[in-house]
SEGUNU-919388 format. One line per field, with one value per residue: x, y, z negated of N, C-alpha, C in turn; residue in one letter; residue number from 1. Coordinates in steps of 0.001 Angstrom, whole numbers. Each point is the difference from the previous one (the first is absolute). Last residue first. Layout:
N
n.east [X ...]
n.north [Y ...]
n.up [Z ...]
ca.east [X ...]
ca.north [Y ...]
ca.up [Z ...]
c.east [X ...]
c.north [Y ...]
c.up [Z ...]
aa [a ...]
i [NUM ...]
//
This chain:
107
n.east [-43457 -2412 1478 4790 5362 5369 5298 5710 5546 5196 3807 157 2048 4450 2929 291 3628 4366 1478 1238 4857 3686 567 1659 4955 2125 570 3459 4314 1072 2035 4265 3680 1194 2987 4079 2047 557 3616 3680 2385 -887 -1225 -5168 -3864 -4246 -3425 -433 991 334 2448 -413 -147 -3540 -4352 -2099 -353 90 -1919 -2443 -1444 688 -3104 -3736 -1919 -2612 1311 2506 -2263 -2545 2357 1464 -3295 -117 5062 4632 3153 1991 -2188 157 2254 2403 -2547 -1319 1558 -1116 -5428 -2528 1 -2588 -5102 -1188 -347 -3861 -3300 316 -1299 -4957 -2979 484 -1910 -4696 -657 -2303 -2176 -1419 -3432]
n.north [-11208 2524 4367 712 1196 746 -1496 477 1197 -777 -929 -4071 -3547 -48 -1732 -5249 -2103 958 -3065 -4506 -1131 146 -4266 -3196 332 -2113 -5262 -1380 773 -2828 -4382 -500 -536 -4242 -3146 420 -1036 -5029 -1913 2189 2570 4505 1858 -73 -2270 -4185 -2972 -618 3755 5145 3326 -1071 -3281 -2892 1878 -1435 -4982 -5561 -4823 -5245 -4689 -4002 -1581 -2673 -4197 -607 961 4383 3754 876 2237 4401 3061 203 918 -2254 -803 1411 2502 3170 3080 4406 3956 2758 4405 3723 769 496 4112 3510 189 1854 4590 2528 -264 3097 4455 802 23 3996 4072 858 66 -1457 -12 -1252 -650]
n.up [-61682 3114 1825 2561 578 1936 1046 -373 503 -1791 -3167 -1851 2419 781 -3613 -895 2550 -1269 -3353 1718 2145 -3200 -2818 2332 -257 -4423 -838 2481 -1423 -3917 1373 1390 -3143 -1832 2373 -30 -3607 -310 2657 1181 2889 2473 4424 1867 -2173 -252 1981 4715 2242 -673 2363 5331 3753 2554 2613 4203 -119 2934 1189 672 458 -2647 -2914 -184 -2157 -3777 -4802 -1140 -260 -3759 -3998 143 -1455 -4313 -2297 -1260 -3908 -3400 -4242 -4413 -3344 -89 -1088 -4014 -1547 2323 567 -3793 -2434 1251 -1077 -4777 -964 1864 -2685 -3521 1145 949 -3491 -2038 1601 -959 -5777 -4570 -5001 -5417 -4397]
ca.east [886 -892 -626 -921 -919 -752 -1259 -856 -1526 -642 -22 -93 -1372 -11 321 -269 -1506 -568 -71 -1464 -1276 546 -481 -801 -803 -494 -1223 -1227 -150 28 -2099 -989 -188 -952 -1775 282 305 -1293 -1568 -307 792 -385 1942 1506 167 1147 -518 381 -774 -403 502 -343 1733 629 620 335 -938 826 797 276 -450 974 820 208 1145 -956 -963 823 827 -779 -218 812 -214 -1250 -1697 -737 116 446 668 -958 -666 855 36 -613 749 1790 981 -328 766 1406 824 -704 1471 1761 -376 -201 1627 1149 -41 523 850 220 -657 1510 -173 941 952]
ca.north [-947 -1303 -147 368 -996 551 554 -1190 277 12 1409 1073 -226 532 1405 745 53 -8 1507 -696 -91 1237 986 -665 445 1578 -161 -750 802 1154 364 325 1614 734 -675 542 933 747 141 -601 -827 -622 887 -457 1010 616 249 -1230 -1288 -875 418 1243 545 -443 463 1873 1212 767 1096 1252 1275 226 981 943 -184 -246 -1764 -1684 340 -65 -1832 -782 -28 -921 468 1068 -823 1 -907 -355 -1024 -1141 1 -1889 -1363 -274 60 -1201 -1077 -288 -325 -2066 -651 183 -732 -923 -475 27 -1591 -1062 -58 -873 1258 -318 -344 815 -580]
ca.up [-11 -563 -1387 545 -250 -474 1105 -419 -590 1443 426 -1266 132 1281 353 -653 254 1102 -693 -1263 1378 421 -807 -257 1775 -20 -1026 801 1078 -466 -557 1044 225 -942 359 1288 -373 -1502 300 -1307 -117 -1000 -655 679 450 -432 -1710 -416 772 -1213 -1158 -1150 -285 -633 -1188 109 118 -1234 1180 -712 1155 1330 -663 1320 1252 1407 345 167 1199 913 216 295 1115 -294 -519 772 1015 958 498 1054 -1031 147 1866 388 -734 -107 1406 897 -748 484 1816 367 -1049 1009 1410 -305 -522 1435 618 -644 205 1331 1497 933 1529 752 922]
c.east [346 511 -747 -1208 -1676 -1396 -1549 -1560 -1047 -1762 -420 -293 -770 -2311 -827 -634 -867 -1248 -400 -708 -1262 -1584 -202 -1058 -1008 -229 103 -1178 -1336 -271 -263 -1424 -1157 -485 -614 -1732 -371 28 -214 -1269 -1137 421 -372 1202 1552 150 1788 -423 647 -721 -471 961 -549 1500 1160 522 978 -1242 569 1115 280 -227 937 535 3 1689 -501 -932 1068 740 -1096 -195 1195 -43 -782 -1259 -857 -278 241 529 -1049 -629 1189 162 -785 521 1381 937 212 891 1380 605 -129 708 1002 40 430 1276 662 -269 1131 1316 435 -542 1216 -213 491]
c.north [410 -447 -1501 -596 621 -744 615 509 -792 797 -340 1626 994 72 996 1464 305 -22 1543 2232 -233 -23 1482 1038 59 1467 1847 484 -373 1044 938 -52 -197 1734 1066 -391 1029 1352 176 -535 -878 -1265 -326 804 190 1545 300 465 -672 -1343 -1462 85 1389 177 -818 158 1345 1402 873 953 1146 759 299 949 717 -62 -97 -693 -1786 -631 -279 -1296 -805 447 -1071 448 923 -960 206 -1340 -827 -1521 -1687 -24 -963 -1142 -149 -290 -1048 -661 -63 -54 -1764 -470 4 -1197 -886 192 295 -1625 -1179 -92 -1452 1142 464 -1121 1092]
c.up [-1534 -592 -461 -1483 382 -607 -1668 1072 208 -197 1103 374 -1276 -108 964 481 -1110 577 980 -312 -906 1549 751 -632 51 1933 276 -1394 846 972 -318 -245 1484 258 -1021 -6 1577 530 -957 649 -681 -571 -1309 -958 853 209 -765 -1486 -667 696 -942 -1108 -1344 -807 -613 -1138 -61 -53 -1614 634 -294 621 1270 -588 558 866 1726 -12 136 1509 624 -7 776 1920 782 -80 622 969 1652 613 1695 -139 -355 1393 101 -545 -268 1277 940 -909 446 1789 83 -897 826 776 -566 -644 853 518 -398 368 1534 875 745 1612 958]
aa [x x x x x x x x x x x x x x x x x x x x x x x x x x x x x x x x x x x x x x x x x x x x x x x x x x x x x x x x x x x x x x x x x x x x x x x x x x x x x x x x x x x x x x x x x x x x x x x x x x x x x x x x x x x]
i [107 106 105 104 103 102 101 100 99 98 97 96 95 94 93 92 91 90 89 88 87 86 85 84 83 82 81 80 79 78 77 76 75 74 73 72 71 70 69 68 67 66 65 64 63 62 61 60 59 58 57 56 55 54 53 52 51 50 49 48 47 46 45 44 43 42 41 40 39 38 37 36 35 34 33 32 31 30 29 28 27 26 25 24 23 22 21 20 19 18 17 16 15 14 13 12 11 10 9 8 7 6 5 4 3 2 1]
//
């Protein structure tokens, strides 16, 4: 039996993720997440204050200047799954070239 290099599952996996993200993003529903209908059943949606981010590039799971939604929900999954990927890879990185404390002989 021929063994999967590692490279081939991580290209692979990103290829599954940003499928997921472009083309089943449209596919999500639109009613409200699980902290919105909280917020309506107890009665203290009204309180809700606007967010700092709300004019972003990508609020509202859209991409702004982007007419098409499919096409506006899908490039923002695609940008959110590979940010995601780009701060993952990063820290990675960062913990990888940190020095590790020294082990002592009991252990």
């Amino acid at each position: 039996m021929k063994r999967i290099s590692t490279r081939t599952v991580l290209v692979v996996g990103l290829l599954i993720a940003l499928a997921f993200a472009g083309f089943l993003s449209f596919h999500a529903s639109s009613s409200p997440d699980g902290l919105n209908r909280v917020a309506t059943d107890l009665g203290f949606a009204e309180a809700e204050t606007a967010s700092a981010t709300q004019d972003g590039p990508l609020a509202g799971y859209d991409l702004a200047g982007v007419d098409h939604g499919r096409l506006s929900g899908g490039l923002a999954g695609v940008i959110g799954c590979l940010a995601v990927l780009g701060l993952m890879s990063v820290l990675v990185l960062v913990r990888q070239r940190s020095p590790r404390p020294a082990r002592t002989r009991g252990e």
